[in-house]
N, C-alpha and C positions, 0 to 999 in steps of 0.2 A: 676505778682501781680497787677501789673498798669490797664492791659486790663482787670482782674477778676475782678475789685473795678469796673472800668468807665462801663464794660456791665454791672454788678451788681445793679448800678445805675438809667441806662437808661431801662434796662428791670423794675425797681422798683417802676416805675410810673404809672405801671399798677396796682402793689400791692398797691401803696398810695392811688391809688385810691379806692381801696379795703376799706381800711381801714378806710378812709373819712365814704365810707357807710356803714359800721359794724358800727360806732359809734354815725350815725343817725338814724341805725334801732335798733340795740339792743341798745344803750344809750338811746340817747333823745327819741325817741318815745316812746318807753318800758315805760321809766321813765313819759312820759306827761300820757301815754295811764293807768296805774294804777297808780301813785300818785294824779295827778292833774283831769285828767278826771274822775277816779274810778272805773274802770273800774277791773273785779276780774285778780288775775296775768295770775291763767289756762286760761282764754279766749285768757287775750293778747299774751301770749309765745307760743299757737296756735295759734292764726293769722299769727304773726313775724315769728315765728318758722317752720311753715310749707313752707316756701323758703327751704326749706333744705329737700323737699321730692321729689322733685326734682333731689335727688343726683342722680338716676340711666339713666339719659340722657346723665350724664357724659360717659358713654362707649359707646354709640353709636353717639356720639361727636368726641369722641376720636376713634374711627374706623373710622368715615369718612374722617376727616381728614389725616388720615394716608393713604387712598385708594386715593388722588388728585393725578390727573399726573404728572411725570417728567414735570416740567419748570413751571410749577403754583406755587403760592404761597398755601404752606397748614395751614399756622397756622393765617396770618396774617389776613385775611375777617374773621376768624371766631369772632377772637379779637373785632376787630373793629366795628360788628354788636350788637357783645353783647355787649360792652361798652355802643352802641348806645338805645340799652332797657332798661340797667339796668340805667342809666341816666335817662331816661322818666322815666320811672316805679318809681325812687325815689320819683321825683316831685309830681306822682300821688298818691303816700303813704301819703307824707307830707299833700298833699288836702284833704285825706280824714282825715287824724289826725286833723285837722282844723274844718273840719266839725261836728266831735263827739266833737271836744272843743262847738263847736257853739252850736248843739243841746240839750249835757247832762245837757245846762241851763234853758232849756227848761221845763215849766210842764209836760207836756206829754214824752216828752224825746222821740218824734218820729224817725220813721227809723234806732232806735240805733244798734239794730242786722243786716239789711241790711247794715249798713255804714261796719262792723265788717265782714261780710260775702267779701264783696269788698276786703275790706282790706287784708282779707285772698287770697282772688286769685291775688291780686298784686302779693303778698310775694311767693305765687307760681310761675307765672311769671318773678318774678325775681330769681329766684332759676333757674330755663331752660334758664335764660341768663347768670347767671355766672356759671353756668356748663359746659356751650358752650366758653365762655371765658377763664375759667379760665384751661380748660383741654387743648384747642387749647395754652395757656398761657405755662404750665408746659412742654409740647411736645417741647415746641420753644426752653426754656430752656435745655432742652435735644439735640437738633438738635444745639447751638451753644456750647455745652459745652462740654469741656473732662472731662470721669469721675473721674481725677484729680482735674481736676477747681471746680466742682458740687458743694461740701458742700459749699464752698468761698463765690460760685454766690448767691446758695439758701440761704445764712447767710445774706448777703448782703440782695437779696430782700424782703427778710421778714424783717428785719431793716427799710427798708424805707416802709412795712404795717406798720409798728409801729409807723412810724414817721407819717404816714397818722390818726393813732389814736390820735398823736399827736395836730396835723395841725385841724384835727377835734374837737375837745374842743376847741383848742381857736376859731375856725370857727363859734360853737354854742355861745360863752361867745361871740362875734363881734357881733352876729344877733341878738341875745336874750336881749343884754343892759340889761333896764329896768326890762327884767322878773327872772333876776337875784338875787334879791335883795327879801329879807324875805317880805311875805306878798304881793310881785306883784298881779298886778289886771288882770283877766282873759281877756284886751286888749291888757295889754305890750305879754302875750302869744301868742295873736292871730295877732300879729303884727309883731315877729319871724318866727311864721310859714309862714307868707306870703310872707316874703323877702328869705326864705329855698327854698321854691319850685320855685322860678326864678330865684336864682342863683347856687347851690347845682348841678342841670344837666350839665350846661352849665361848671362847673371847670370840672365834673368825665370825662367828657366826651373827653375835651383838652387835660386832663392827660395822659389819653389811647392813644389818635392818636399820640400825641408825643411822647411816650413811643416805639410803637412797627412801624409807616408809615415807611418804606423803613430798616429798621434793619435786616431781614430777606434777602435779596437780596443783601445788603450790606457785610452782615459777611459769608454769603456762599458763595460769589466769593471771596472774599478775603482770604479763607482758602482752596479753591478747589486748590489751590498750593502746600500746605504746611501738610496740614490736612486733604489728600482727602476720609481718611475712615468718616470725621463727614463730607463732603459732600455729598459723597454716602450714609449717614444717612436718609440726609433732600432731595434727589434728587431722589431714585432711584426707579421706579415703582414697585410695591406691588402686588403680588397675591391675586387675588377676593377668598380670603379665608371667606366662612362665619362665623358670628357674632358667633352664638351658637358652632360654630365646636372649635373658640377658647377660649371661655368659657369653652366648655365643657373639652381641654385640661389643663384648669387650674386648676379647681377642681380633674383634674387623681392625681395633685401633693403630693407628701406626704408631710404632714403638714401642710396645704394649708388651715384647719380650723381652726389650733391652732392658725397659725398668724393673721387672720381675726379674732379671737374673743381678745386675748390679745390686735393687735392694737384698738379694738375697744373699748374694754373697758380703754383702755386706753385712748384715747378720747374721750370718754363719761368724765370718771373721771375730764379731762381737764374743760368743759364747764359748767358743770353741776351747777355752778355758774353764768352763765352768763347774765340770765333774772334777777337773784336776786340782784347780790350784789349793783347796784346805788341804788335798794329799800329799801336794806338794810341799808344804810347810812343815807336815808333819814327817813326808820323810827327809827331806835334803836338812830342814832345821830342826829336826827333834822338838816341832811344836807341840803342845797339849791339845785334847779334847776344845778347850775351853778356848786356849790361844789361837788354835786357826777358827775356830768358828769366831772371836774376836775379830776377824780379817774381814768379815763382812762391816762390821761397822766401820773401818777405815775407807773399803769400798764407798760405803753409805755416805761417808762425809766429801769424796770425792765427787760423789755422784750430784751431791747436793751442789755444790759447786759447778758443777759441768749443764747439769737443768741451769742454773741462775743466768749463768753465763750466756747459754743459749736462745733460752726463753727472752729474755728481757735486753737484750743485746744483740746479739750476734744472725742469729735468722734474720731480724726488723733491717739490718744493716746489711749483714752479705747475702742472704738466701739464704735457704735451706741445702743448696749440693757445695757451696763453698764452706758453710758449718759443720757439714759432713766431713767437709776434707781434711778441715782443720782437728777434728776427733779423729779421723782416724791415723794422723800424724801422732798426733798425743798419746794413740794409742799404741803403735808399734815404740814410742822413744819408753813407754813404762814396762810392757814385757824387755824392753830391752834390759831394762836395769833391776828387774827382777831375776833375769837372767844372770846379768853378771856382779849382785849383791853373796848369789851361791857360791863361788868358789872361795869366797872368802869371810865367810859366816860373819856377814853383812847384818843381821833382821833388822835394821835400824832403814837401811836400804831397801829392803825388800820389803817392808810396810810403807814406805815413801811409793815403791812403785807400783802398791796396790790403789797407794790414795790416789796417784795420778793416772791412775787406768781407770780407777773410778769417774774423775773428770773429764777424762775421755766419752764414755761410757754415756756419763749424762750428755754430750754435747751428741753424740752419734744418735742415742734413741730418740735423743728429741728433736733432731735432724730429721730421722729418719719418718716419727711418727707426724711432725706437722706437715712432713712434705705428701703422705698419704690421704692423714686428713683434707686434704687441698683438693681431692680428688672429687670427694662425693657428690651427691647431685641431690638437689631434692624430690623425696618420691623412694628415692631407693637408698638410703641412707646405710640401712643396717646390711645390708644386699655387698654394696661396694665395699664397707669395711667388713663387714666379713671375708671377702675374696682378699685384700688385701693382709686380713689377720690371720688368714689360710698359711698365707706365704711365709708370713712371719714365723707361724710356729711353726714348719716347716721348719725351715732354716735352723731355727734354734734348735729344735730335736734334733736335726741333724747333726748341727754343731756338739750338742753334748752328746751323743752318742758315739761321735766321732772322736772327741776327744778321750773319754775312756777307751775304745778301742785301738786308738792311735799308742795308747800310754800302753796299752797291754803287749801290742805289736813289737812297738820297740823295747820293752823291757824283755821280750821272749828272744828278739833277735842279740842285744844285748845285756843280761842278765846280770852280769858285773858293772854297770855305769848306769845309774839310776839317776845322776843329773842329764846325761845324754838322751836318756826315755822323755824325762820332761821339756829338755832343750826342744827335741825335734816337736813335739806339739807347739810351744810356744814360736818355735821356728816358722811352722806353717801358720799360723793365727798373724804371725809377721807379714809373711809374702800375700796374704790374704784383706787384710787391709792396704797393702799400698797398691794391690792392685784392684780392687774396688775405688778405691781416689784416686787413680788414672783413669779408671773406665768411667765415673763421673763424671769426669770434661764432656762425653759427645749427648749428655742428658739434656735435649730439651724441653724442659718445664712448664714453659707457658706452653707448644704448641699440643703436647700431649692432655694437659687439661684443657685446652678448649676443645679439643676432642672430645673426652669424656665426656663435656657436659653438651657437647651436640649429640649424641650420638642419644645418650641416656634423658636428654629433654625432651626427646619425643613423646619418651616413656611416662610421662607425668598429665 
């Protein structure tokens, strides 16, 4: 248990880091780029959102990685390079968020859409760095883990993303001071942003090298004694199988598209709040800058709770699609009461049913992520979670793009009821979870995985 907690931890500072930047780009920016700038939500949750189209680099990340020779390191350069992008690339975000502060003051309101266009191919380039990270990331976790230890590790590191959503709020409430406070003047703004993009790279980036430098080389000599099938995982040379040949073995599988569309709509469901809910706080409850991006730590402590619960309980006990189902109940009864905390300027309520959508949250992802990692095979490790990490971010970009678009749709159709614009997205993010834990009943688990791993055992 001791060695599952301290790896858990020291691989989790790659996820903190994660989560650092999930809460600079969909929080505060989001939140500067349509409250404060005015920008419409659809523009901004495609700009931000399209990082996440990206997702299908993840498999051919995840093949190369797998195909490195006996005695190199295969997971740890990819880490490290894409730590090293997505680092810059944030700085470069924050710049131009700065710049659309600077110009939307403007009469002319020059270069607004080139600033916007910019902004968008960051977020694309940073989607092809944590794809490359974060699949070379999940592979590693596999290569040091027994898939006894797994849920433990994986509960663990997503804890400390949380704790990185944590560390983030008060990160922005340290920079931001002055632009905290009701009615801030558009200097105290532009004087956080300046101080984000020179030091914001310089932490993500510390967090990654100390996180993964020498852990790799460390933990496979040290288990090539004791543990020599999870050596022979992360050592042992790989057939030049092509890319399409094992693709195309995966789709032979039976079920292979029931599981792809349930998990994905099941992660859509998940996110589908994601661009809205700080705007949401800040328009239906007159929140501050500081106050809805405070919403993520309530998150955070939900989430912590809903991993613990999962990890160490509830998967061991019910499975992984019965834990699913159970999150995804938790998580339509918390938009519910997010929902109905607004008409009666509740926040006491509506922070309650962030923390419990947070718990939610945690119980669904890590529902959803041990039931994937369950899949892989040795040989092609990085290959399968990449296709499955494909999916994932898929989904999720979909989700937050949809949900900006959704919020824009309905506030054009009705322009006078701005709780009604956010009711109908949190409305669909409702029907969307309970009918993914319906379509979970005809999932079965075991026969699809011993598919997998005949089909792909060949291949080794």
């Amino acid at each position: 248990m001791v060695r599952v907690i301290r790896l858990g931890l020291r691989l989790g500072l790659f996820q903190l880091s994660l989560g650092i930047l999930g809460v600079l780009m969909l929080g505060l920016f989001n939140r500067l780029l349509i409250a404060e700038i005015g920008l419409p939500a659809a523009v901004v949750a495609l700009a931000i959102g399209s990082q996440q189209l990206m997702g299908f680099t993840r498999v051919w990340f995840g093949n190369r990685s797998d195909r490195i020779a006996a005695g190199r390191l295969k997971r740890t350069p990819y880490i490290l390079i894409s730590a090293l992008a997505f680092s810059v690339l944030l700085g470069l975000a924050g710049w131009v968020v700065l710049q659309l502060a600077r110009t939307i003051t403007l009469p002319d309101q020059p270069f607004v859409g080139a600033w916007v266009g910019l902004l968008t191919l960051i977020s694309i380039a940073l989607g092809t760095a944590i794809s490359a990270g974060g699949t070379a990331f999940s592979a590693l976790v596999v290569d040091l883990t027994s898939e006894r230890e797994r849920p433990r590790v994986l509960a663990v590191v997503w804890g400390m993303r949380l704790l990185g959503v944590l560390l983030g709020s008060a990160f922005v409430s340290r920079l931001f001071g002055a632009a905290c406070e009701a009615g801030a003047s558009g200097d105290a703004l532009r004087t956080g942003l300046e101080q984000l993009i020179v030091v914001s790279p310089l932490l993500l980036f510390g967090l990654v090298v100390f996180s993964v430098v020498g852990l790799e080389h460390r933990v496979i000599e040290r288990v090539s004694g004791t543990q020599s099938g999870m050596a022979d995982v992360a050592n042992d040379p790989q057939k030049n199988v092509p890319l399409l040949q094992l693709l195309g073995r995966l789709r032979a599988i039976p079920q292979f598209g029931r599981f792809v569309g349930v998990l994905c709509l099941f992660t859509f469901s998940m996110f589908l709040n994601d661009a809205v809910l700080e705007t949401y706080g800040a328009a239906v409850f007159g929140m501050t800058i500081c106050a809805t991006t405070a919403l993520n730590a309530f998150l955070a402590l939900g989430f912590f709770v809903g991993l613990g619960l999962s990890g160490f309980l509830l998967v061991e006990r019910m499975g992984n699609i019965r834990t699913a189902q159970i999150g995804a109940v938790l998580g339509t009864m918390a938009l519910a009461l997010m929902l109905l905390s607004a008409p009666w300027q509740l926040l006491g309520f509506f922070r309650l049913g962030v923390m419990l959508f947070g718990i939610s949250l945690g119980i669904c992802i890590h529902a959803s992520f041990t039931l994937m990692f369950s899949f892989v095979e040795e040989g092609n490790v990085g290959v399968l979670l990449g296709i499955w990490g494909a999916f994932y971010a898929y989904s999720r970009g979909l989700a937050t793009i949809s949900g900006g678009g959704l919020l824009t749709l309905f506030k054009t159709l009705n322009p006078d009821h701005v709780f009604g614009s956010y009711g109908g997205v949190f409305g669909l993010q409702i029907a969307g979870f309970l009918v993914a834990a319906v379509l979970m009943r005809r999932l079965d688990v075991n026969a699809f995985r011993t598919n997998v791993r005949s089909r792909f055992g060949e291949l080794v």
